[in-house]
C-alpha positions in Angstrom: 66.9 -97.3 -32.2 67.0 -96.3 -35.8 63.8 -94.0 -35.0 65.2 -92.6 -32.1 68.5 -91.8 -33.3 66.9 -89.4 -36.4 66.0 -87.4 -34.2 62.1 -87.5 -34.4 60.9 -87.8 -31.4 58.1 -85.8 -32.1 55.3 -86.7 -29.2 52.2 -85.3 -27.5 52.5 -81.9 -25.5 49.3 -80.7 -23.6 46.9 -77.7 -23.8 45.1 -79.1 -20.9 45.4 -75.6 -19.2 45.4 -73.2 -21.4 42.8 -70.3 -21.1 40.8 -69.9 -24.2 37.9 -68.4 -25.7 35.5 -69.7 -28.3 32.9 -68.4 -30.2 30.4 -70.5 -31.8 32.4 -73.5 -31.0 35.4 -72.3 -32.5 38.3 -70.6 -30.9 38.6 -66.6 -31.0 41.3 -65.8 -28.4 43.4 -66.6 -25.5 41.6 -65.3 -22.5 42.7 -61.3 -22.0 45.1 -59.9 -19.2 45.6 -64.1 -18.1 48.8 -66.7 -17.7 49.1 -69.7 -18.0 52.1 -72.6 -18.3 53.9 -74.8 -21.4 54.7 -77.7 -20.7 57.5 -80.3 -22.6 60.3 -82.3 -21.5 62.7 -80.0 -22.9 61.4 -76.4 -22.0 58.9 -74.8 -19.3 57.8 -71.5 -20.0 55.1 -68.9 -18.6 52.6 -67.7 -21.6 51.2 -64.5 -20.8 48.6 -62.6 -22.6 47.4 -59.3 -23.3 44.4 -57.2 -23.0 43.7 -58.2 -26.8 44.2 -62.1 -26.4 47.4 -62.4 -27.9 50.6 -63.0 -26.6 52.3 -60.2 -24.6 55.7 -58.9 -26.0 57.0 -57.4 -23.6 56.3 -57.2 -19.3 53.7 -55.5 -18.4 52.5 -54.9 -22.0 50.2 -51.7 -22.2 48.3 -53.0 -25.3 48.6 -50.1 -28.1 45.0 -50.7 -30.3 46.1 -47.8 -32.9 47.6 -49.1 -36.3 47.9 -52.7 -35.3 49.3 -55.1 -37.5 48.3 -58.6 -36.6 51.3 -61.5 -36.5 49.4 -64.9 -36.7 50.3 -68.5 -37.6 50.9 -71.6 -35.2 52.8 -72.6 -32.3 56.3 -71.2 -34.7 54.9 -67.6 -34.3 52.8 -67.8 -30.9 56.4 -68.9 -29.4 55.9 -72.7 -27.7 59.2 -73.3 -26.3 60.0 -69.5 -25.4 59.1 -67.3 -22.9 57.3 -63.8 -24.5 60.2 -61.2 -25.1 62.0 -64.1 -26.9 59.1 -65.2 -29.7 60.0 -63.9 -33.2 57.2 -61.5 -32.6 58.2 -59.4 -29.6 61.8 -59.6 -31.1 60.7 -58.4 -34.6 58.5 -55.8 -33.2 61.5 -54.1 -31.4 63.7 -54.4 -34.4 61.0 -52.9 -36.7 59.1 -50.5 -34.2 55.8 -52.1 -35.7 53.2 -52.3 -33.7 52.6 -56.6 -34.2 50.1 -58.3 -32.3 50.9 -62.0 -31.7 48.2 -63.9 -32.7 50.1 -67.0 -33.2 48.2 -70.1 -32.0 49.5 -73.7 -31.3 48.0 -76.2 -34.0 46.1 -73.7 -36.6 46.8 -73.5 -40.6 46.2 -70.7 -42.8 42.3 -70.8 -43.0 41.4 -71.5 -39.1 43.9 -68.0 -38.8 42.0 -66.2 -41.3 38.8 -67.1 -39.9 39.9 -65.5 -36.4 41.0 -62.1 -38.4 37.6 -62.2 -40.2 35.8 -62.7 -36.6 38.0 -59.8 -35.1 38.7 -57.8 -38.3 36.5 -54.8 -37.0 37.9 -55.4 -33.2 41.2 -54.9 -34.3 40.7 -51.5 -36.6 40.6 -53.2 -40.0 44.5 -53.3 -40.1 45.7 -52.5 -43.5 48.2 -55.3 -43.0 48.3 -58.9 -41.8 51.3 -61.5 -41.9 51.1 -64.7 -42.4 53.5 -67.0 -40.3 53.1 -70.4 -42.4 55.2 -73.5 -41.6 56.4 -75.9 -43.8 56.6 -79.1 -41.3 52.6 -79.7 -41.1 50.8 -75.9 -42.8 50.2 -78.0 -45.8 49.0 -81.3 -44.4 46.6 -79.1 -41.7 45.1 -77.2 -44.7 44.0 -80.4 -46.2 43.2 -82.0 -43.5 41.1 -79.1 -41.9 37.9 -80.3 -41.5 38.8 -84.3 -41.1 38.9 -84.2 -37.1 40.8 -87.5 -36.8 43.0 -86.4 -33.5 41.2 -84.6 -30.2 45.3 -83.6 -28.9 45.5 -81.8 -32.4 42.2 -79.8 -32.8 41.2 -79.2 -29.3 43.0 -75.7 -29.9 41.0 -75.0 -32.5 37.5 -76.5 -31.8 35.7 -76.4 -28.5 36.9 -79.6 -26.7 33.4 -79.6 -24.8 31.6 -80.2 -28.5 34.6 -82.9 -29.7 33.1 -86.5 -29.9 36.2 -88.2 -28.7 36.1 -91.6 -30.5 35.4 -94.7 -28.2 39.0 -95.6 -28.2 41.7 -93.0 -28.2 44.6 -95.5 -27.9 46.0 -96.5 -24.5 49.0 -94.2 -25.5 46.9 -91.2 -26.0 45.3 -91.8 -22.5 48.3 -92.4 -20.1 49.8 -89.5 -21.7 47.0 -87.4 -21.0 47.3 -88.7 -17.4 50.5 -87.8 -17.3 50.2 -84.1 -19.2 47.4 -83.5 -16.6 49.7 -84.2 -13.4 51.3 -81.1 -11.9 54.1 -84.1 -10.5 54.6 -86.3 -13.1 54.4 -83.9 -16.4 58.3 -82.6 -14.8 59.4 -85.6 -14.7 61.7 -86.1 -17.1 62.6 -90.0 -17.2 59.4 -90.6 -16.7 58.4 -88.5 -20.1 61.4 -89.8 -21.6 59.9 -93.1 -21.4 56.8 -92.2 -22.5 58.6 -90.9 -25.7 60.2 -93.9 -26.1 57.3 -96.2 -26.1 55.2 -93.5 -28.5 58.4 -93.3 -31.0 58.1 -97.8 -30.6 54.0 -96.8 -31.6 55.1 -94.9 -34.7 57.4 -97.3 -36.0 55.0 -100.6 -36.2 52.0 -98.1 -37.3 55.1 -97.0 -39.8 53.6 -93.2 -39.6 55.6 -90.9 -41.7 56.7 -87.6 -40.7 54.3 -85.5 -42.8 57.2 -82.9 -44.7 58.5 -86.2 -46.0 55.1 -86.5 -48.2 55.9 -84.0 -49.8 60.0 -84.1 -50.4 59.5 -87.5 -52.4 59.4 -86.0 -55.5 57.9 -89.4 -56.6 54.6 -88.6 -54.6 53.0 -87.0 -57.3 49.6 -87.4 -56.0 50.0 -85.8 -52.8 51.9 -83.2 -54.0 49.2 -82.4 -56.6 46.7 -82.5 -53.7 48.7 -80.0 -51.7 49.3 -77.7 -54.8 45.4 -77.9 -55.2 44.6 -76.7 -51.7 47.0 -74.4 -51.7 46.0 -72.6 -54.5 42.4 -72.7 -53.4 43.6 -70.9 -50.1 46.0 -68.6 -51.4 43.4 -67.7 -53.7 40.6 -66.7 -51.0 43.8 -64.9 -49.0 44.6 -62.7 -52.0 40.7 -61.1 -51.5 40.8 -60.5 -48.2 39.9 -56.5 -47.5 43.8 -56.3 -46.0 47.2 -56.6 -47.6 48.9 -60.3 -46.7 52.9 -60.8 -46.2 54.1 -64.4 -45.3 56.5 -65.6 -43.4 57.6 -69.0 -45.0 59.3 -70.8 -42.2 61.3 -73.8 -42.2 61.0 -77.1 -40.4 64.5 -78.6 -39.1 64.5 -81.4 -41.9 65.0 -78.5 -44.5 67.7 -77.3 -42.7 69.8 -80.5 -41.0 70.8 -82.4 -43.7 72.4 -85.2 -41.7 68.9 -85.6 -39.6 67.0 -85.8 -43.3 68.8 -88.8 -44.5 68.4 -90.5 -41.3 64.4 -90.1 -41.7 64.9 -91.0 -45.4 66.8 -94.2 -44.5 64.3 -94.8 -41.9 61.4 -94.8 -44.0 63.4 -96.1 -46.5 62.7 -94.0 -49.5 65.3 -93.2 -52.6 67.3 -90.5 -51.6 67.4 -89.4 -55.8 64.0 -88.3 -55.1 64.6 -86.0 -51.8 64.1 -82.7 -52.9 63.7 -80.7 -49.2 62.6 -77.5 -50.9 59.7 -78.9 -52.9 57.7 -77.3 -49.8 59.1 -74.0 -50.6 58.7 -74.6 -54.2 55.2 -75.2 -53.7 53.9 -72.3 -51.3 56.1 -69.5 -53.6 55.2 -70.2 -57.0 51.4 -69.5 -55.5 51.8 -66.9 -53.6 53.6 -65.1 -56.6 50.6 -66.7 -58.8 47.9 -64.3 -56.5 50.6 -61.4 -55.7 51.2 -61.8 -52.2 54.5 -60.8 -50.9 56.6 -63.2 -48.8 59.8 -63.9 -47.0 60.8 -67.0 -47.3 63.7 -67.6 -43.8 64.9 -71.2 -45.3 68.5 -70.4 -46.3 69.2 -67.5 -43.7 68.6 -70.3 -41.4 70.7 -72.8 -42.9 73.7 -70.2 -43.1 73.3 -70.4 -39.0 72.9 -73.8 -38.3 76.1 -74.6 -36.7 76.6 -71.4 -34.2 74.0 -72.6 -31.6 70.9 -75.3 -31.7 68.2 -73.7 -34.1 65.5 -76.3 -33.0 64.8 -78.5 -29.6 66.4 -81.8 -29.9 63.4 -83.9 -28.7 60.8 -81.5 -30.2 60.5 -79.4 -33.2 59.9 -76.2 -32.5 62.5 -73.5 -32.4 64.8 -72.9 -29.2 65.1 -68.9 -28.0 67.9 -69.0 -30.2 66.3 -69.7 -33.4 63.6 -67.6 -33.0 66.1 -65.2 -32.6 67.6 -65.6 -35.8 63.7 -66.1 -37.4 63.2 -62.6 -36.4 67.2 -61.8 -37.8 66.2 -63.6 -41.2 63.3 -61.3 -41.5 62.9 -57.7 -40.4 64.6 -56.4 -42.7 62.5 -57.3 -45.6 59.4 -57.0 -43.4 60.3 -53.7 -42.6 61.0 -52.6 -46.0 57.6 -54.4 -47.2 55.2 -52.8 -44.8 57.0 -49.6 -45.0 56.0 -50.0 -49.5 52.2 -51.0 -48.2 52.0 -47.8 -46.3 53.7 -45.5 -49.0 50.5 -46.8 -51.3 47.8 -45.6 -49.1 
């Protein structure tokens, strides 16, 4: 119950039907002009995408290919939970009058989304600009664990599933959820899910697997923390000589900004609370990109300031509900506006 009651009920979701595009074993783009469903206990919502592979903004998007700027990062930016006019994207693009491409993709880091800008750079114009949506929840732990495939549900986004050597036991878990995921009927269930959850929360506690942000607020983890600062560095560093001008969008996950549901994970995994430090993340990923002179906006504290006027974040899952990408895209285009319009005033 303790588990259950912070509030991380993190669990598996499903890609199973998602219409994707690879090239040379890696993925390049959601299928152009297609649809295709999200599926969680919490949310349903229709994905459509555009004639460029990205996520459409708007209904009946009529793709515009002159001076676009690219949007990527993970499922934060490409909008799991929402349906398209409500992702941070579409919303800042109507606030801003930039023409963003949503590029965001569900389980990809920093250097898997640079690789697809390299693959399409010419495809896409050579934008001048490209931003950079980069969560704290799991950005860092991906990056360093990037080319250690240890979980098919977690890279089959990324890498061709059909060239993925599942290992010979995936965990009877892994399977009945992918039973379930994979059945029109029983994925809308919702007890039935529920109880999945439940016995996948049970899983976590007796394998005692730590939510991976919480690495990294234990101040007295120096060694991971080094690691992540290392990698980091290393990335930001290969970012800063790209042929394009990079902004980031440093956003939050909802132990940063719910204090009560981050002493209820710290209790849980029973670290000192003197060495909690939430913003080490943010400490981390700033004093680097200032290091290589990449400009950022970092949404932490705008998104505290709203926390109590509606739910920021699903209760059973972490991602953002409508309303906080709503206030994301709030939290940002201002400065984004005001950035890209400096980058364009250099030319």
């Amino acid at each position: 119950m303790k588990m259950i009651n912070s509030g991380n009920l993190a669990g598996y979701g499903t890609d199973a039907n998602w219409n994707l595009k690879y090239k040379d074993g890696s993925f390049f783009s959601f299928t152009p002009n297609s649809k295709f469903k999200i599926y969680h206990f919490e949310y349903e919502n229709t994905v459509t995408i555009n004639a460029l592979g990205g996520r459409s903004n708007e209904p009946g998007e009529k793709t515009d290919t002159t001076n676009i700027i690219p949007f990527t990062g993970d499922s934060f930016v490409m909008g799991v939970g929402v349906e398209d006019t409500e992702t941070v994207v579409s919303l800042t693009k109507k606030t801003t009058g930039y023409n963003f491409l949503n590029l965001g993709i569900a389980g990809s880091c920093m250097p898997i989304q640079r690789k697809i800008i390299n693959m399409r750079y010419e495809e896409l114009g050579k934008p001048k600009i490209v931003i950079y949506g980069f969560w704290l929840g799991n950005d860092f732990d991906d990056i360093m664990k990037q080319n250690s495939i240890t979980s098919p549900d977690s890279v089959s986004l990324i890498t061709n599933p059909k060239e993925i050597k599942q290992p010979a036991d995936n965990g009877i878990m892994w399977k009945v959820n992918f039973f379930i995921n994979n059945n029109k009927f029983l994925r809308k269930l919702y007890v039935l899910q529920f109880i999945k959850q439940k016995i996948i929360n049970m899983q976590n506690i007796k394998n005692k697997e730590m939510y991976t942000p919480f690495y990294l607020f234990d101040s007295s983890n120096t060694e991971y923390i080094n690691k992540a600062k290392i990698q980091i560095d290393k990335e930001v560093e290969i970012l800063s000589k790209e042929p394009y001008k990079s902004i980031v969008i440093i956003i939050p996950d909802k132990y940063q900004i719910n204090d009560s549901l981050r002493k209820s994970m710290v209790n849980y995994y029973s670290l000192n609370e003197k060495n909690i430090n939430p913003l080490i993340p943010n400490q981390i990923i700033t004093e680097t990109l200032k290091k290589y002179n990449i400009r950022y906006i970092d949404a932490t504290q705008c998104l505290k300031n709203h926390q109590y006027e509606q739910a920021l974040y699903y209760v059973l899952d972490n991602h953002f509900t409508r309303f906080g990408q709503k206030i994301l895209s709030e939290c940002i285009s201002d400065s984004l506006k005001k950035t890209i319009a400096e980058y364009k005033m250099r030319k």
